[in-house]
N, CA, C and O atoms as a GROMACS GRO file, in nm:
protein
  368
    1UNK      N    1  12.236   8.307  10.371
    1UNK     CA    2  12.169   8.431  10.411
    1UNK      C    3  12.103   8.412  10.547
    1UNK      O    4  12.047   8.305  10.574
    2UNK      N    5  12.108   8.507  10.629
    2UNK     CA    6  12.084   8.517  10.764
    2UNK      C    7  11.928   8.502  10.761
    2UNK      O    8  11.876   8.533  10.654
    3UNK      N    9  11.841   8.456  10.865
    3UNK     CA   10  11.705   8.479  10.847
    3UNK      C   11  11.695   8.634  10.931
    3UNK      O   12  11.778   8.704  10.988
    4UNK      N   13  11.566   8.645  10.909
    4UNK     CA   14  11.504   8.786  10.936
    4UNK      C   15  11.400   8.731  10.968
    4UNK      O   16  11.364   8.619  10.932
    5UNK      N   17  11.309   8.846  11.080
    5UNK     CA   18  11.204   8.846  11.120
    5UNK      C   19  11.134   8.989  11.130
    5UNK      O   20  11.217   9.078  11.148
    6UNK      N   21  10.996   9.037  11.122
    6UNK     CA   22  10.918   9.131  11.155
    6UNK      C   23  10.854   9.080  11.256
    6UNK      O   24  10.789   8.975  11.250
    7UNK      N   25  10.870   9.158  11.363
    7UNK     CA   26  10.758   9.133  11.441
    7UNK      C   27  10.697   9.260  11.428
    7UNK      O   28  10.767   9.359  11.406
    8UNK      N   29  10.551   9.269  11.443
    8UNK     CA   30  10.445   9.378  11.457
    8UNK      C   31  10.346   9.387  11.584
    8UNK      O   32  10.229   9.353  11.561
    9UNK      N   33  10.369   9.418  11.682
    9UNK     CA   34  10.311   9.428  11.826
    9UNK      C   35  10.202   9.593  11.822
    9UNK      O   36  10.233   9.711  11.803
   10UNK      N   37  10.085   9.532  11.847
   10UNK     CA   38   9.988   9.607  11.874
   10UNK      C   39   9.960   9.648  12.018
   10UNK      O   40   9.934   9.556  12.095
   11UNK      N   41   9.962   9.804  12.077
   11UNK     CA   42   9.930   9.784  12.218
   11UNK      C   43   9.802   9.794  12.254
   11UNK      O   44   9.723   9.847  12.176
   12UNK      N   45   9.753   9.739  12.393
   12UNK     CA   46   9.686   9.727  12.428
   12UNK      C   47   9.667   9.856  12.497
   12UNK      O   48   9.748   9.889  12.584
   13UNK      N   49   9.559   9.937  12.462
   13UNK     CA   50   9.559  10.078  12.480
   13UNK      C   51   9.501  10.043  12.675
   13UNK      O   52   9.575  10.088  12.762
   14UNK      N   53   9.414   9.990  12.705
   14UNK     CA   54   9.396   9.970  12.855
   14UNK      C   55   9.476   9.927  12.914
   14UNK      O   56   9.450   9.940  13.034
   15UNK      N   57   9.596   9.863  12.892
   15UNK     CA   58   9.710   9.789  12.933
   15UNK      C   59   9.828   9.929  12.915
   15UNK      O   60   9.948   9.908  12.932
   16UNK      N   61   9.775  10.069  12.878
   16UNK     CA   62   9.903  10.175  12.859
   16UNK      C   63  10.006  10.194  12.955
   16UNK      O   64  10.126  10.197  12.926
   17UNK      N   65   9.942  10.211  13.106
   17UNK     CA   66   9.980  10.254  13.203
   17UNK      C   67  10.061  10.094  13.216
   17UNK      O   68  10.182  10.106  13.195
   18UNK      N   69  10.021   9.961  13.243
   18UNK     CA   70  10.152   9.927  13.260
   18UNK      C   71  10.216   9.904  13.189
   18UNK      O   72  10.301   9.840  13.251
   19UNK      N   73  10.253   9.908  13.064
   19UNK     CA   74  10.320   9.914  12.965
   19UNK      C   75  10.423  10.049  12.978
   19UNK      O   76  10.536  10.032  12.932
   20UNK      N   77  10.397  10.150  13.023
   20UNK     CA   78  10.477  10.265  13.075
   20UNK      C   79  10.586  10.273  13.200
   20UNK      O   80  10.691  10.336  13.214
   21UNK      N   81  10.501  10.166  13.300
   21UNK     CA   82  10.598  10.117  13.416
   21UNK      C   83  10.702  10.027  13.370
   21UNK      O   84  10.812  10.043  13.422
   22UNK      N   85  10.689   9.932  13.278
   22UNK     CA   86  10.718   9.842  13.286
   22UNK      C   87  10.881   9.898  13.155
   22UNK      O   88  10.963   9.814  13.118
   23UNK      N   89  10.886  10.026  13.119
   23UNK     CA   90  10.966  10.102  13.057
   23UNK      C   91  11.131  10.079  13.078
   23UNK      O   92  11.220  10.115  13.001
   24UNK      N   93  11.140  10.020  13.185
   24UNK     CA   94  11.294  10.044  13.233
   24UNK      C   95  11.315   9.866  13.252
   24UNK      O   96  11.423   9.815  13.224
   25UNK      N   97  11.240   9.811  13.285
   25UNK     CA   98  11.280   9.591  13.224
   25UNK      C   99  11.298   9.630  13.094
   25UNK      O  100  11.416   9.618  13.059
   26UNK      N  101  11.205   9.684  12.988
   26UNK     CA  102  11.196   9.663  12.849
   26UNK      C  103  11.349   9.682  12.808
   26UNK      O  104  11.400   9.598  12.735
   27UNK      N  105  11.410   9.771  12.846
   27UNK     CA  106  11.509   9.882  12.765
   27UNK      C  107  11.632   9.803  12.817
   27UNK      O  108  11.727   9.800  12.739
   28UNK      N  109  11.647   9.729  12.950
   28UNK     CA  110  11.712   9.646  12.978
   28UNK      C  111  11.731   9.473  12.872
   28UNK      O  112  11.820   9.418  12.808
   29UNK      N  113  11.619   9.448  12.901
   29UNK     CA  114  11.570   9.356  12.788
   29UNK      C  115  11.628   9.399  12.640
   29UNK      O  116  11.731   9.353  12.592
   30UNK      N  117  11.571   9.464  12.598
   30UNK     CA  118  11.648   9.497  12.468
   30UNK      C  119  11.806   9.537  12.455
   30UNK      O  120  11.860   9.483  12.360
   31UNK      N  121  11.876   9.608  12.520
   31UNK     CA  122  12.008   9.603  12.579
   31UNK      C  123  12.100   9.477  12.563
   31UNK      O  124  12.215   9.468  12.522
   32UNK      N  125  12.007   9.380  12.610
   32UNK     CA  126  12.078   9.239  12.692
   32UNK      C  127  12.057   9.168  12.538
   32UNK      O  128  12.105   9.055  12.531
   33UNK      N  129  11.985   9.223  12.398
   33UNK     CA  130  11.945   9.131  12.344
   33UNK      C  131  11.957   9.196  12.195
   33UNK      O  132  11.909   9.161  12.088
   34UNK      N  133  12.051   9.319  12.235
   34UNK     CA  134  12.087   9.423  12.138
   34UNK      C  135  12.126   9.371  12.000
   34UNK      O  136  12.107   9.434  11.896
   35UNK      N  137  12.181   9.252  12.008
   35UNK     CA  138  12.281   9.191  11.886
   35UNK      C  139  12.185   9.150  11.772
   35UNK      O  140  12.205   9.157  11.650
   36UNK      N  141  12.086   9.111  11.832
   36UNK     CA  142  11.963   9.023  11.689
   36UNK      C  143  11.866   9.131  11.663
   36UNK      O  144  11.762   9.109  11.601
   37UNK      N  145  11.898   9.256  11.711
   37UNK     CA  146  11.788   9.320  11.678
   37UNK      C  147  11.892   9.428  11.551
   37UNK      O  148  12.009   9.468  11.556
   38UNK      N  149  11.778   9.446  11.442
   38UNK     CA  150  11.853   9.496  11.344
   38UNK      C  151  11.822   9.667  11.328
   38UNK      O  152  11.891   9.760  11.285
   39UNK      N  153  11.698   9.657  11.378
   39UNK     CA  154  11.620   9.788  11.407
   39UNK      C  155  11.508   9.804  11.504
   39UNK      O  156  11.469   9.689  11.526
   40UNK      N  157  11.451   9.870  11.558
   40UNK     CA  158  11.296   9.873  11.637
   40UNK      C  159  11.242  10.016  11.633
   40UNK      O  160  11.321  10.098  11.587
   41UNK      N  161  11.148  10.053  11.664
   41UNK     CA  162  11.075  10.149  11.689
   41UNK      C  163  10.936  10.138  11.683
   41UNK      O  164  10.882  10.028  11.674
   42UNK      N  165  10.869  10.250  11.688
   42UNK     CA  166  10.721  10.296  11.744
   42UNK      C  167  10.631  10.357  11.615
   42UNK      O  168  10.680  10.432  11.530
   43UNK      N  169  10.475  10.305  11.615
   43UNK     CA  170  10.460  10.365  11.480
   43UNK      C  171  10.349  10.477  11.574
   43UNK      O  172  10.244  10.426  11.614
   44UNK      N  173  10.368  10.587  11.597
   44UNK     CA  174  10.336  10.673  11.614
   44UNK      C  175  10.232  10.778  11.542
   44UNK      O  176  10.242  10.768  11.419
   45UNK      N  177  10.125  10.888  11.588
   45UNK     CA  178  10.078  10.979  11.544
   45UNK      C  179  10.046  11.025  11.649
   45UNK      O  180  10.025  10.972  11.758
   46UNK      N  181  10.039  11.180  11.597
   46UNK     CA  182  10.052  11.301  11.726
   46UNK      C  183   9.942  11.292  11.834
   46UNK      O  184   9.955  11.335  11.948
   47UNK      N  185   9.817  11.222  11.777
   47UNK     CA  186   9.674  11.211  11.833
   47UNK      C  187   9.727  11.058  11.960
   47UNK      O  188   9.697  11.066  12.079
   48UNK      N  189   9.774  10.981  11.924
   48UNK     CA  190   9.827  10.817  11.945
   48UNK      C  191   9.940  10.777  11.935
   48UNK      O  192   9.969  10.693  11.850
   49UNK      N  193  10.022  10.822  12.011
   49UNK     CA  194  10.156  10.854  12.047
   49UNK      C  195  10.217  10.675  12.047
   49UNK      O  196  10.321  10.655  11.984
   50UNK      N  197  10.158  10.569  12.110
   50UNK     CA  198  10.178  10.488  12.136
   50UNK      C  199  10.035  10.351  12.098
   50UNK      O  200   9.940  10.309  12.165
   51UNK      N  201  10.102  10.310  11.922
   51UNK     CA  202   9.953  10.247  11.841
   51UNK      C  203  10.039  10.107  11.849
   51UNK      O  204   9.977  10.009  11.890
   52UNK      N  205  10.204  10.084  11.806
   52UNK     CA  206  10.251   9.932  11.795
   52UNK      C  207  10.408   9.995  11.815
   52UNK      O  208  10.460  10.107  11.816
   53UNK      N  209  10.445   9.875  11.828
   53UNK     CA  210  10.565   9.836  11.814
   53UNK      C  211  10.642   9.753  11.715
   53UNK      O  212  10.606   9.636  11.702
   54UNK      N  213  10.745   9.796  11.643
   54UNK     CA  214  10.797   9.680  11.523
   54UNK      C  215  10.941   9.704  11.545
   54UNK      O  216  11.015   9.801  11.557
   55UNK      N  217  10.951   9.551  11.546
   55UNK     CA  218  11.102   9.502  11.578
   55UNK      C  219  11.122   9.438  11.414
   55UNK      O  220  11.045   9.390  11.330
   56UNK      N  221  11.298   9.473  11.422
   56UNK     CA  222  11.346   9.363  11.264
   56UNK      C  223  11.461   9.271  11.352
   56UNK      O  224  11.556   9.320  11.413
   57UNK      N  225  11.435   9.152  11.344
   57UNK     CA  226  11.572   9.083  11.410
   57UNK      C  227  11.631   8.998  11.308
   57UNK      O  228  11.561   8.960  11.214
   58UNK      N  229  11.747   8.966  11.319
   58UNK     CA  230  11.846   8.923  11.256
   58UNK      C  231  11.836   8.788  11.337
   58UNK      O  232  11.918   8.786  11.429
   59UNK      N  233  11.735   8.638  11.326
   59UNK     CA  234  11.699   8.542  11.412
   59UNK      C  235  11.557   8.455  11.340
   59UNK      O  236  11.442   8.495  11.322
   60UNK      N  237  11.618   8.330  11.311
   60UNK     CA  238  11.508   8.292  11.280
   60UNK      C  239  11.364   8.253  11.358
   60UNK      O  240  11.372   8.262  11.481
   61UNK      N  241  11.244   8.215  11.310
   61UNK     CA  242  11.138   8.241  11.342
   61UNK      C  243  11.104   8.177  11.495
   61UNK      O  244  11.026   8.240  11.567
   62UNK      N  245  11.154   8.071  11.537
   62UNK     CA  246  11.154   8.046  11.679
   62UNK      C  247  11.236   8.089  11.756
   62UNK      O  248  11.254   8.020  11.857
   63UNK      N  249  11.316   8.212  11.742
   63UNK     CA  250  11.404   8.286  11.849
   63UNK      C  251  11.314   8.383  11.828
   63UNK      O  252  11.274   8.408  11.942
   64UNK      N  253  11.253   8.460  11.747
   64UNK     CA  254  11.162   8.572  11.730
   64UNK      C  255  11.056   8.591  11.853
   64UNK      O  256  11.033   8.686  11.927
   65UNK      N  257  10.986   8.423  11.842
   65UNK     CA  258  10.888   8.416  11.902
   65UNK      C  259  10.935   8.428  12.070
   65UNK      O  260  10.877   8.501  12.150
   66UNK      N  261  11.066   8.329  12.107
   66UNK     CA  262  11.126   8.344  12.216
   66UNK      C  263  11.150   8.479  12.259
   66UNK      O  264  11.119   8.522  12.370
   67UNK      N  265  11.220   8.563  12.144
   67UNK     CA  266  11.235   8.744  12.238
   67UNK      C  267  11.094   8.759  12.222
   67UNK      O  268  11.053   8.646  12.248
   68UNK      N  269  11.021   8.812  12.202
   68UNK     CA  270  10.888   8.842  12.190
   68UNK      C  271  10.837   8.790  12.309
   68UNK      O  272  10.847   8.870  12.402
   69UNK      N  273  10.786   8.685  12.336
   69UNK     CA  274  10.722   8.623  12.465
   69UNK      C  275  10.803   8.671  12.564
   69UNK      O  276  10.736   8.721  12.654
   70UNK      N  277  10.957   8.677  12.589
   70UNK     CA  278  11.010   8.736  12.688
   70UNK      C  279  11.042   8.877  12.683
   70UNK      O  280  11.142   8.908  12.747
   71UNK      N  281  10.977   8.975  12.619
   71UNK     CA  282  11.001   9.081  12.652
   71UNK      C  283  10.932   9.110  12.744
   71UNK      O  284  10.832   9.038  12.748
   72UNK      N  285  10.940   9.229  12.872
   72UNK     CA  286  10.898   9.260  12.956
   72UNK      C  287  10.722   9.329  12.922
   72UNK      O  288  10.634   9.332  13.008
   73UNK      N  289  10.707   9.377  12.780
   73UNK     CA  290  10.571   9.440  12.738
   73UNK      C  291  10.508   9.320  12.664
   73UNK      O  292  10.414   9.343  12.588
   74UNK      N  293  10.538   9.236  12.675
   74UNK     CA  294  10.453   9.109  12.611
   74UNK      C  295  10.309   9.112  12.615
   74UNK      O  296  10.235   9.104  12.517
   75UNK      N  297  10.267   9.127  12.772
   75UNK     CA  298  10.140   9.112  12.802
   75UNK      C  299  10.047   9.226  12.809
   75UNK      O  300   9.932   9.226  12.851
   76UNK      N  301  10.100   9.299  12.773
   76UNK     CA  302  10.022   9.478  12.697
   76UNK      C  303  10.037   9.465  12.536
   76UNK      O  304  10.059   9.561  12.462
   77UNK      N  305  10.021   9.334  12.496
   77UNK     CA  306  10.048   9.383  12.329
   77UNK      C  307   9.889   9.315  12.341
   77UNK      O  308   9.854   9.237  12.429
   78UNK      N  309   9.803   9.367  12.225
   78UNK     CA  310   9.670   9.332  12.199
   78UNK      C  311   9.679   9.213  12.111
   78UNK      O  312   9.600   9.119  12.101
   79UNK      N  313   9.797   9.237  12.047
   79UNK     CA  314   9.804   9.098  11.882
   79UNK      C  315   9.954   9.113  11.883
   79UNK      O  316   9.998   9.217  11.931
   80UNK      N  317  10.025   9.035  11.844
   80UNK     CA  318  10.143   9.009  11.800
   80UNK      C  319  10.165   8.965  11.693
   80UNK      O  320  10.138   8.845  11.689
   81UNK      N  321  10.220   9.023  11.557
   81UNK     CA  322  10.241   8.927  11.414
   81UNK      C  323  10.402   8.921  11.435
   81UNK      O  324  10.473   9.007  11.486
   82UNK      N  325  10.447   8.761  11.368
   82UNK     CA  326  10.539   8.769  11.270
   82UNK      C  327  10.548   8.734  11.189
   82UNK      O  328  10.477   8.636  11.164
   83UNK      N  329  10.637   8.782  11.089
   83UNK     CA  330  10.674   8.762  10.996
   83UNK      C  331  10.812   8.753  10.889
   83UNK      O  332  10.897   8.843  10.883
   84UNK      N  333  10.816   8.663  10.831
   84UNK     CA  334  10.933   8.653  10.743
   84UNK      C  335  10.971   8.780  10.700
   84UNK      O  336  10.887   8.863  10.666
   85UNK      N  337  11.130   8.809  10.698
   85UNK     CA  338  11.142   8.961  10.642
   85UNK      C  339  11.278   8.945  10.553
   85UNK      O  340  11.356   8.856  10.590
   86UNK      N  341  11.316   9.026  10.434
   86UNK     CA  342  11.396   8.992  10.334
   86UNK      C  343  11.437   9.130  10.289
   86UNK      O  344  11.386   9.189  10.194
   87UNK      N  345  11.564   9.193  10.391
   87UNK     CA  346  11.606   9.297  10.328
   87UNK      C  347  11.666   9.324  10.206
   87UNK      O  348  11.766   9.260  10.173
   88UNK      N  349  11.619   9.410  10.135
   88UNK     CA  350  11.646   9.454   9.960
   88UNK      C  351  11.718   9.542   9.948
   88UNK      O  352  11.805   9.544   9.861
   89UNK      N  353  11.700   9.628  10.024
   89UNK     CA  354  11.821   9.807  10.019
   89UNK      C  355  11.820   9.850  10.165
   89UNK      O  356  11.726   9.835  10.243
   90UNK      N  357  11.930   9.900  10.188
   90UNK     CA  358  12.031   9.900  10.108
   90UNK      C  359  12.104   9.778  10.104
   90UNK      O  360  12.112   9.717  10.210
   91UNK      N  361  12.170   9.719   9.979
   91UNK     CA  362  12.243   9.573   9.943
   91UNK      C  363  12.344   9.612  10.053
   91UNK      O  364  12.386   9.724  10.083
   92UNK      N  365  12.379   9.466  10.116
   92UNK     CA  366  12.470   9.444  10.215
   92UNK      C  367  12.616   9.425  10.121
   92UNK      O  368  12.723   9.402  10.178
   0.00000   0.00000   0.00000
């Protein structure tokens, strides 16, 4: 069985603005790195449009940490977790 990872990236709400510039490395970055990622997105509310970020990669826990440190929004995240992740449904 493949490992899995959660990462959970918190932004750094004073760090927004460059975290917004920095929009078009990220998307490149993720692009270039498309294959281990199993899902991503934004946990959002209408008030806080932009609260974290959560990635699922298909990569065990020291490649996690490697994309993570090299993503282009690294240094606008307030906290970074990971964590072990063990998909259940839908069965592969």
């Amino acid at each position: 069985m493949q490992s899995q990872v959660m990462i959970i990236c918190t932004i750094d709400q004073k760090k927004l603005p460059t975290l917004l510039k920095s929009r078009e490395s990220h998307l490149r970055y993720i692009a270039q790195n498309e294959k281990n990622i199993s899902f991503a997105g934004i946990v959002e509310t209408e008030a806080d449009p932009y609260q974290q970020i959560v990635y699922f990669l298909d990569v065990n826990f020291e490649m996690a940490q490697s994309f993570i440190q090299n993503d282009p929004y690294f240094n606008c995240f307030e906290e970074v977790k990971l964590l072990p992740f063990s998909k259940k449904i839908p069965r592969s």
